[in-house]
Residue, then its C-alpha position, 0 to 999 in steps of 0.5 A: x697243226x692249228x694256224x696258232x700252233x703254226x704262227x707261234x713257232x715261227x713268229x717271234x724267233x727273231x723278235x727283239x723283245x722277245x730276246x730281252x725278255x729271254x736272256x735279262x737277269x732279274x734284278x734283285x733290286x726292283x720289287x716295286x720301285x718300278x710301275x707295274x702295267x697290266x698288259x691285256x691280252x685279247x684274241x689279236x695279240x695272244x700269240x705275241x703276249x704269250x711269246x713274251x711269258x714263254x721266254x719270261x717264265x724261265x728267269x721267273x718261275x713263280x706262278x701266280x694266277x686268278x680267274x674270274x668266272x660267272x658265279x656260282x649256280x650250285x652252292x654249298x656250306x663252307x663246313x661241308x665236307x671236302x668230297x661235297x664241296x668239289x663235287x659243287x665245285x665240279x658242277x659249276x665249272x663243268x656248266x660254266x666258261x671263264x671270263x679273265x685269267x690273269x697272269x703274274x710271274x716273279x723270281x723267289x724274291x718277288x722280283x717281276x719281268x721288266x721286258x728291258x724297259x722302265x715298267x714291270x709287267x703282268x698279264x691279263x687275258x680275257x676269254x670270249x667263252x662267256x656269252x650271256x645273250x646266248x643264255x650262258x649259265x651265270x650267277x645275275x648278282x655275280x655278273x651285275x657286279x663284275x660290271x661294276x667293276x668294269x668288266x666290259x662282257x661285248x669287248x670280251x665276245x667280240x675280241x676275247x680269246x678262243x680258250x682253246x688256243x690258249x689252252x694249247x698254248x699254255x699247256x705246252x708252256x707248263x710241260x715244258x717247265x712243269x719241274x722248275x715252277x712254282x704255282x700260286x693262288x687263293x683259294x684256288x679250287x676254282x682257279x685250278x679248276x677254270x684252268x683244267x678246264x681249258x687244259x683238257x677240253x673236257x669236264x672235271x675229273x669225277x672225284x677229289x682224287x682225280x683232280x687233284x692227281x691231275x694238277x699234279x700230274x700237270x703242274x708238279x708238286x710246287x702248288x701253293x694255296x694261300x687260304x690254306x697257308x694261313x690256317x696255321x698263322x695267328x691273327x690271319x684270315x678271311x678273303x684275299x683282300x683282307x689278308x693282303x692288308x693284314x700282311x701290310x701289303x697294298x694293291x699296286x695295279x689295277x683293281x680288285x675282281x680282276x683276274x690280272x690285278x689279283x693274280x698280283x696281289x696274290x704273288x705279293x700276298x705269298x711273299x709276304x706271308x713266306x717271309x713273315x710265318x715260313x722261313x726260308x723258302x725250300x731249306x727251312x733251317x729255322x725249326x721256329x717257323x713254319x715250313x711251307x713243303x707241308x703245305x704244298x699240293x694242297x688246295x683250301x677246302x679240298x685238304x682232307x681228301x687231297x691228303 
């Protein structure tokens, strides 16, 4: 047993925080009427932030997640077909590490965790995996602009997070509540990808259907891509941040390119787009709409061979 293993299982059972976070209803009436902090997570208080979504996660199973990762070396075109388009995929995330993932989680009515206190929260996590003094793969343009954005690479290598205990922590969360969530994203091939990576410790499975049999296996049936929600809604497209101000829905934390804040945007963004093009959400009576079960297991630019 790992010193994170050890530690999480011991560390926070009497925690007073840890205890509201558990057994606090959601409140129907707080969607945004409360300010939403970002709570960054780096290698010193992961256990700690992680103990808090643990006990979060069964009032408010729905998942929206986003990562930031070092760009692309491998490119493609956005008509090739699905089984070039993984493989590309495959190769950047095999050859490359993660820099941020970040964290949202709702109740279906979009409602966030508020811990027992005046604030709304999401979670950011920042990775030490990347290092570019040590030669790491990475798109220069990509990292240029990720610093721009305010994206501080030495805080992330000397404080970042070892993705292997999180990985350790975050798959016993999933397997423990893999029938019961709901996992967003946008155009998450990659999402999915940076975080299979850190699951399993090991390269990509070989084939679409490898994959994607995988992230069913890990993360159940309920997985949603809103870039590939929208193909059948008028007058929506293009990226996240586009779609969002189509829906009529702002940024209400952080900025965008990073992973906390667009893992919110994201969570918004569905919610929306449920109510707006899909009905209800499991029991769509109104034949009108859209059902959103159609769509579910499928990521954008892997539809074809998902199916």
């Amino acid at each position: 047993m790992t010193l994170v293993e050890d530690n999480i299982q011991n560390k926070f059972k009497n925690n007073a925080e840890h205890k509201r976070a558990k057994f606090k209803k959601p409140n129907s009436e707080l969607k945004m009427n409360k300010r939403v902090e970002i709570r960054s997570v780096w290698q010193q208080n992961l256990e700690y932030e992680f103990a808090l979504v643990e006990a979060t996660i069964a009032r408010y199973p729905f998942v929206s997640f986003d990562t930031e990762f070092p760009g692309t070396i491998h490119e493609c075109n956005a008509r090739d077909p699905p089984a070039h388009q993984y493989q590309i995929m495959k190769g950047n995330v095999d050859a490359m590490n993660i820099i941020q993932l970040g964290l949202t989680l709702s109740d279906r009515y979009g409602n966030l965790p508020d811990l027992g206190t005046n604030c709304c929260y999401i979670w950011e996590f920042n990775f030490r995996d990347f290092d570019i003094e040590r030669g790491d793969h990475h798109s220069t343009n990509a990292i240029e602009f990720l610093k721009q954005q305010g994206i501080d690479f030495l805080q992330n290598k000397e404080n970042g997070i070892y993705s292997s205990d999180f990985g350790w922590l975050m798959e016993r969360m999933v397997l423990h509540n893999r029938s019961r969530l709901t996992w967003v994203t946008f155009h998450g091939s990659y999402d999915f990808g940076y975080l299979m990576k850190i699951l399993t410790r090991k390269d990509l499975p070989m084939d679409i259907g490898g994959f994607m049999g995988e992230v069913e296996k890990k993360f159940g049936e309920r997985v949603y891509d809103i870039k590939h929600l929208i193909k059948p809604c008028p007058g929506l497209y293009g990226g996240l941040e586009n779609v969002a101000q189509l829906l009529q829905v702002g940024r209400v934390a952080g900025k965008s390119h990073h992973a906390g804040s667009d893992s919110l945007l994201t969570l918004q963004t569905f919610m929306r787009l449920k109510d707006v093009h899909f009905g209800s959400f499991l029991n769509n009576k109104d034949h009108r709409s859209l059902s959103l079960n159609q769509f579910r297991g499928v990521l954008h630019s892997l539809e074809l061979e998902a199916h």
